[in-house]
Residue, then its C-alpha position, 0 to 999 in steps of 0.5 A: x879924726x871923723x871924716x864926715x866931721x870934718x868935711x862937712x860944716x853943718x849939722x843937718x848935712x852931716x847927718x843925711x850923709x851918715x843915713x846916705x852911706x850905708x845904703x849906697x854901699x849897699x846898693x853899690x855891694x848888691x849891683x842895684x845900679x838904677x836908683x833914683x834920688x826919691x829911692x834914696x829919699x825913701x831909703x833914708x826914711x824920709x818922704x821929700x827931700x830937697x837937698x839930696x843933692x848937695x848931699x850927694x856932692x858931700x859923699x862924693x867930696x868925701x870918697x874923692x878926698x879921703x878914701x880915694x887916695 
């Protein structure tokens, strides 16, 4: 089962959220606590960003769902 898969129905979604994770956890693992969405934008290698936060929700509908049981 993949998680992200299966949460998520499109594609392009999909993919930001696997480039989101990595670098959230890391910055979550490192204490760096005071990023911004354009951190995050610049992070995943991209330089505008206009769904960031329903990609956001995404991650958070998948810690909510499936890791936090």
């Amino acid at each position: 089962m993949n998680i992200i898969d299966d949460a998520i129905s499109t594609e392009a979604t999909r993919k930001n959220v696997r480039l989101m994770i990595p670098v959230m956890i890391h910055w979550a693992k490192t204490g760096h606590n005071e990023h911004t969405y354009g951190d995050l934008t610049h992070a995943i290698g991209k330089s505008k960003f206009s769904g960031i936060g329903h990609a956001l929700y995404c991650c958070y509908r998948i810690q909510t769902k499936y890791i936090s049981r």
